[in-house]
N, C-alpha and C positions, 0 to 999 in steps of 0.2 A: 668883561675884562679886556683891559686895554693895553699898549705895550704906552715906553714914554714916545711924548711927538720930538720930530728931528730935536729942536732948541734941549730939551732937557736931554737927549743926549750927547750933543755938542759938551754941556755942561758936564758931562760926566766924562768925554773921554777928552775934554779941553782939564780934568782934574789926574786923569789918570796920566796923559801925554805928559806931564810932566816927571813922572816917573816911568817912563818908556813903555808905554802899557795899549799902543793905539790900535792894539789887534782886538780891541773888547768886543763882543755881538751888543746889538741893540737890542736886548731883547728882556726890558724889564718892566717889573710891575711901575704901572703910573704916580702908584702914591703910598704910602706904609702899609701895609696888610693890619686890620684892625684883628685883634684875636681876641683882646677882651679881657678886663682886669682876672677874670673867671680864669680863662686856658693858661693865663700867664702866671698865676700863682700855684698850678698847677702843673705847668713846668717849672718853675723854680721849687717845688717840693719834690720835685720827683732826686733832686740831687742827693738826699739822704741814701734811696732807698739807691741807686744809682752806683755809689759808695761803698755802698754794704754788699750790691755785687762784684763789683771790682776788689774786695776784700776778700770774700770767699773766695771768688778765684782763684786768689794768689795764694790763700790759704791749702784750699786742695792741690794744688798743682804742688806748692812744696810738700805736701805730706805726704802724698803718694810716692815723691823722689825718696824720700827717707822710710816709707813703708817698701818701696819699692814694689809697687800695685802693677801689675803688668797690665793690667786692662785700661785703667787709667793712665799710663806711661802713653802706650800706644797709641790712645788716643787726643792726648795731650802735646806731645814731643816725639811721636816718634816720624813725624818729618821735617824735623830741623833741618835748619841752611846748613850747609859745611860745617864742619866745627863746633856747632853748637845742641850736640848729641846728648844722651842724658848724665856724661861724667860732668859735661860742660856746666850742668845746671844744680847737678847734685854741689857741685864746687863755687857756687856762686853765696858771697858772703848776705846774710840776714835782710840787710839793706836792698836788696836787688830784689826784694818781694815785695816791695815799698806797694801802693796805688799810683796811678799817672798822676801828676798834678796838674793838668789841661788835658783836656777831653770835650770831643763834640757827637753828637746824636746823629742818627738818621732813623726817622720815625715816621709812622705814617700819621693821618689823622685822628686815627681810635686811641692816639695817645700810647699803641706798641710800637718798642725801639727795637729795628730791627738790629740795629751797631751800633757800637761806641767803638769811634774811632779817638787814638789819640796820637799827638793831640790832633790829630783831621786838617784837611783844608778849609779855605777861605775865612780864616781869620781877618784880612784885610776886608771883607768884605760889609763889617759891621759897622764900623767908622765911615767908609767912602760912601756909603747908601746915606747914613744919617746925614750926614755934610749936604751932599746932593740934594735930600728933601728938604733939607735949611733952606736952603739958597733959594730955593723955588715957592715958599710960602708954606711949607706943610711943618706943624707943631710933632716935633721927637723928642722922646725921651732923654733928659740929660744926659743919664749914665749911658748914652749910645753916643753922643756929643764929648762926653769926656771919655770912650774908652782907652785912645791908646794910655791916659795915664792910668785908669784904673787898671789896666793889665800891665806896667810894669809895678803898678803897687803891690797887686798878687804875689808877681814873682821876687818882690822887695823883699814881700813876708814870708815867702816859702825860704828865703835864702839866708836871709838877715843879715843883708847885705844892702848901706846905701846906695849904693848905682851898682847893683851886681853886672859882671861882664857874661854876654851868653855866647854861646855857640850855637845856631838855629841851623841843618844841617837841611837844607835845602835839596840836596842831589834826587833825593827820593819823595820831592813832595809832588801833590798830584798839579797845583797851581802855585808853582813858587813865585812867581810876579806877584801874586797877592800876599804873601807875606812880607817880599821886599818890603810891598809900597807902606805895608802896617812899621817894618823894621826905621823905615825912614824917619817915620815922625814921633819916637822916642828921644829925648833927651835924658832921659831920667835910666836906661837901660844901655849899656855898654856892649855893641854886638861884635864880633868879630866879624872882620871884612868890612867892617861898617868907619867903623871907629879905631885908630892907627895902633891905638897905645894896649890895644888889645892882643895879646900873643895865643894861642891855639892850645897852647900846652898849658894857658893859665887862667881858666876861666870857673867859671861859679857854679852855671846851669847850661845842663847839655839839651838841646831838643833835636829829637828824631821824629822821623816820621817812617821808618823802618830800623827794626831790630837788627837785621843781617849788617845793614850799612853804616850804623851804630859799632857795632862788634868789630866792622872790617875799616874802623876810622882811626887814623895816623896816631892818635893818642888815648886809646878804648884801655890799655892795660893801668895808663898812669893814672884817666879817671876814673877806674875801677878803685883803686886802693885810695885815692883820693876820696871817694865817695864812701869805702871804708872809717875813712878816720875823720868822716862830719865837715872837710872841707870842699864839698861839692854836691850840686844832686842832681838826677838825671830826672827829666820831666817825666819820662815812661824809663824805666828799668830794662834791663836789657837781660829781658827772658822772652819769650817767645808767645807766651799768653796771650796779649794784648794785641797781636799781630794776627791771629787766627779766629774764626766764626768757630770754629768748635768749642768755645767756651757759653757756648748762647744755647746747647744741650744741656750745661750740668745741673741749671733750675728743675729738669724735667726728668733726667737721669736716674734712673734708678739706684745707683751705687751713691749718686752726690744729691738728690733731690733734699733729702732732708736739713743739708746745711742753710739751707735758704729760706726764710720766711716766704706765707702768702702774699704780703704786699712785694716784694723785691721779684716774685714769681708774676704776677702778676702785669710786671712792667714790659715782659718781654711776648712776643705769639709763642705758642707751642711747640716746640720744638725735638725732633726726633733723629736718631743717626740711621743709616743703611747698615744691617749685620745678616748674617745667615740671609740673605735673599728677602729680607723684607724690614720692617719695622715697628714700632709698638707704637702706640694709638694714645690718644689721647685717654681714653678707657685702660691703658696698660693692656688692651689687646693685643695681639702678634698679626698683621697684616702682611703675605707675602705681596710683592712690587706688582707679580701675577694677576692677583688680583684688585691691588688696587688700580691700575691698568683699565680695569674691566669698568668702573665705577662711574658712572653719570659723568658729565664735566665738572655740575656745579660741587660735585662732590670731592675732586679733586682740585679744590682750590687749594694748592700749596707750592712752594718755591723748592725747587732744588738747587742747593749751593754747594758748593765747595768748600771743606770745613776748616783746611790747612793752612799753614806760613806759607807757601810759597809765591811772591808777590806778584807773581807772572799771569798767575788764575783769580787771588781774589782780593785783586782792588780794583776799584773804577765799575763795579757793578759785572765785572766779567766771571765767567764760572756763574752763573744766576739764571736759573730756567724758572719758566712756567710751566705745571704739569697739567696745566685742562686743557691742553693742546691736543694736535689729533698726533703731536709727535712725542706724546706721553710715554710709549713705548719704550719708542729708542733710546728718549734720554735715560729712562730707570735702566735701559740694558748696558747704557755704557758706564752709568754711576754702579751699578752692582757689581761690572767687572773692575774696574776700578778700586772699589774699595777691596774686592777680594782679593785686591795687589796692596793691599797696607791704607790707601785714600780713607780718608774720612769725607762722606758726604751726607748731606745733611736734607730732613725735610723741613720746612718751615711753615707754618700757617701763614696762606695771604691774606692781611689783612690790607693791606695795599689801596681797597675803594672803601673799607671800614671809616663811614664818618658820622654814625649815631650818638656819639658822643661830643660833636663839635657842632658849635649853632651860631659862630660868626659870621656876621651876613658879606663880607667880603668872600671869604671861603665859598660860601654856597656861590658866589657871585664866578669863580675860579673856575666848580666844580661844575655849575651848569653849560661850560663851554667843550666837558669833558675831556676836563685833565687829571693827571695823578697829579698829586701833591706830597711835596716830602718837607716836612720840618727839621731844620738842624739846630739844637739848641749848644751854645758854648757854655763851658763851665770851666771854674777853676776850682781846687774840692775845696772849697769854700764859699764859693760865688756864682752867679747864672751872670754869663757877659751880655749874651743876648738871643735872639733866634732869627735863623735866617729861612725866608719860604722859597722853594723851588717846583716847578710846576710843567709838565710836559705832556705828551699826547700818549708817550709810552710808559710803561708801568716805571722803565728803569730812569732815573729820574737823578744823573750825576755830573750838572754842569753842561751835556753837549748841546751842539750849535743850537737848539730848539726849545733850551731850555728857558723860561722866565724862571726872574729872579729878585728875590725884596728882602725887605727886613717886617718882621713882626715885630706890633707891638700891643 
């Protein structure tokens, strides 16, 4: 595995300098990551089942407001941002339980999603890679060469709207240069800030990248009712769901398990919360932290996350342990206290080096330099835009300086 030589990156940040962007690292894959008609049609089916989690989600989180499930409340909502408490949500009209309509993956190789962010960063980063391999001799996929139109068709269709106008709310994204640079090259989409004749208070499609900042935005009350009455729609709704890892327990949950199909369960690693001092097991065991503590390394291969909204802990891979450590300890003693203060934290199966299920010979090419590798697949709930590969020495694997970076195809 090679990174590009100087010339091909000249070519990329002599593509990006033109849209102010010359701080990029050199640090990417040489040539399209090959994954193989195989893994690519199997992420583009995984969109169904994908769908149908984002569904139940939304579906238990309102019933439980209107059941008024105390177990579920707490676990769901009870650490909202300011404001957005559970009157906040019981009060929220039908429409706000919608699914995202852009949404991207963080997956590892075994084909389990650890997250669906919505809609996630580096959206730019589909088009500028495909463009880049053009130029230099390497055959891409059309639909990577035509994205930015096919993503304002998406959004044409979700809106029905010919040049619908957006509002892309940048304050909270994790790399907002890279959706400028995607914002730029739409003609067919109408952005605010972009484009003059677009007013703040009158636009079509709202996109967030944060629920709190969404809620605490100059005109959240008039898109709210606007979105009411079918003249507006927000890409992710503005509930709190979509913004928290605690929804990646209710597959496995005993109180929500059964809403889920085995394929849609399937899609995600195993997943468990911290209660009473321990957790249940894939077996539906009861494990105290004590003892799992005690347990071989290889045996504690799992992730401790952080399961809440608050975007301070868990975005950018922060709030994210490793438990085969020798400091397995300490972290279950501060996630027990923790949650015995209200916290939701989470165990997760690492599936992290899982790549028995993947045999493109690029990959192995990746993997024999030992790196993690994380796949990010874009969707729109209609459509796969495309996948982006990322690739690092450390498990956590989100962009930083050391990160390689491609597109699969």
């Amino acid at each position: 595995m090679c990174v590009f030589s100087k010339l091909v990156y000249e070519e990329l940040a002599g593509r990006l300098g033109n849209n102010g962007c010359l701080s990029l690292r050199p640090l990417y894959f040489d040539a399209p990551i090959q994954l193989g008609a195989e893994k690519m049609s199997e992420v583009e089916n995984k969109r169904e089942g994908i769908n149908a989690f984002l569904s139940r989600v939304a579906y238990i989180g309102k019933t439980a407001l209107e059941n008024h499930d105390e177990s579920l409340l707490k676990l769901l909502f009870s650490e909202a941002p300011v404001g957005m408490n559970w009157t906040y949500h019981e009060e929220l009209p039908d429409c706000c339980w919608n699914t995202p309509f852009l949404y991207r993956t963080d997956e590892s190789l075994s084909g389990k999603i650890y997250e669906i962010q919505a809609p996630g960063s580096g959206w730019g980063d589909l088009y500028l890679f495909a463009k880049c391999y053009e130029s230099i001799g390497y055959r891409v996929p059309q639909t990577l060469l035509d994205f930015p139109k096919i993503y304002a068709s998406a959004i044409k269709k979700y809106t029905g709207c010919r040049r619908p106008r957006v509002y892309h709310m940048l304050d909270a994204a994790s790399v907002p240069y890279n959706m400028r640079y995607l914002m730029s090259l739409s003609d067919e989409l109408a952005y605010w800030g972009i484009d003059g004749s677009v007013k703040m208070r009158d636009v079509d499609f709202v996109v967030s990248h944060s629920v709190a900042s969404l809620v605490a935005s100059n005109f959240f009350a008039s898109y709210l009712e606007k979105e009411r009455k079918g003249e507006l729609l927000f890409s992710t709704q503005p509930n709190i769901l979509f913004d928290e890892k605690a929804i990646y327990l209710l597959p496995f949950y005993r109180k929500t398990r059964d809403c889920f199909s085995d394929d849609v369960r399937k899609l995600f690693p195993f997943t468990s919360v911290i209660e009473n001092g321990g957790f249940f097991d894939e077996q539906d065991v009861f494990v105290h932290l004590d003892e799992f503590v005690k347990r071989p390394k290889e045996e504690r291969r799992f992730f401790l996350k952080y399961g809440g909204p608050d975007t301070n802990r868990n975005w950018g891979s922060r709030s994210v342990y490793r438990l085969n450590g020798n400091d397995c300890e300490a972290l279950l003693g501060m996630a027990k206290k923790k949650s015995e203060n209200g916290e939701v934290w989470l165990l997760q199966r690492d599936c992290s080096m899982n790549d028995d299920t993947f045999y493109s010979e690029d990959i192995s090419r990746i993997r024999n330099n030992k790196l993690y590798v994380k796949l990010s697949s874009f969707y729109g709930k209609d459509i796969l835009f495309g996948v982006k590969i990322m690739a690092r020495k450390h498990f956590k694997v989100h962009g930083q300086d050391d990160t390689y970076t491609g597109i699969g195809v």
